[in-house]
N, C-alpha and C positions, 0 to 999 in steps of 0.2 A: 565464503558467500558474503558479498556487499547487501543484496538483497533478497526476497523472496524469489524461487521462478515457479510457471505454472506446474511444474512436476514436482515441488518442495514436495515433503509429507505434511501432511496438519498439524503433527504433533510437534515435527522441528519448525513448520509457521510459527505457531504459537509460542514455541519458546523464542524464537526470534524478535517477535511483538512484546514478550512480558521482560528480556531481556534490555530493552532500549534499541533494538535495531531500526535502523534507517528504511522506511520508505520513498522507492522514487514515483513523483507524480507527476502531471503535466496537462495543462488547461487547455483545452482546443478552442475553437474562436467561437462556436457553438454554447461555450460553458461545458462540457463532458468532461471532469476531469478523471483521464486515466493511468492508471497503477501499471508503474512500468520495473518491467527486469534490468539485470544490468547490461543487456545488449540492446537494452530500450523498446521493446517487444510490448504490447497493452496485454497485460496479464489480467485487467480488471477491472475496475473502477470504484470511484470513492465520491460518498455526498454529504456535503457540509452539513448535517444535523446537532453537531453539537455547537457549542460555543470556543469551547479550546481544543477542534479536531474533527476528525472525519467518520465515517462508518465506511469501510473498506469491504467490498468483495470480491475476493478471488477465489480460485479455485482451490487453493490449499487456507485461506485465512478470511475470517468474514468477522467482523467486530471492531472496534472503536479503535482508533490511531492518534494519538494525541499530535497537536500544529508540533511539536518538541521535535518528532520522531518521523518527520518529513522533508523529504530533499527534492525540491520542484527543480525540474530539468526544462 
């Protein structure tokens, strides 16, 4: 697994997230940026509230993503 998909479990999300795994994101021209799987699918979407990262929700994972732990496609 590269990334999360929308059928992960929450429990392998999370460890995905607390382990360092990569999320893929991507900006629409609107500003929507959304949380994409590895066949590039919007599993969800993410919004800049922090300073160093985002607030991500999907359906398996909803919580903080740090900029580290992001791969913009």
């Amino acid at each position: 697994m590269k990334t999360i998909k929308a059928d992960t479990s929450p429990f392998a999300a999370a460890l995905f997230a607390v382990a360092g795994g990569k999320f893929k994101m991507r900006k629409d021209k609107d500003g929507f940026v959304g949380v994409l799987d590895d066949e590039g699918n919007v599993i969800g979407s993410a919004h800049r509230i922090y300073h160093d990262g985002y607030a991500v929700e999907t359906a398996p994972y909803w919580g903080y993503v740090p900029d580290s732990q992001i791969e913009w496609v």
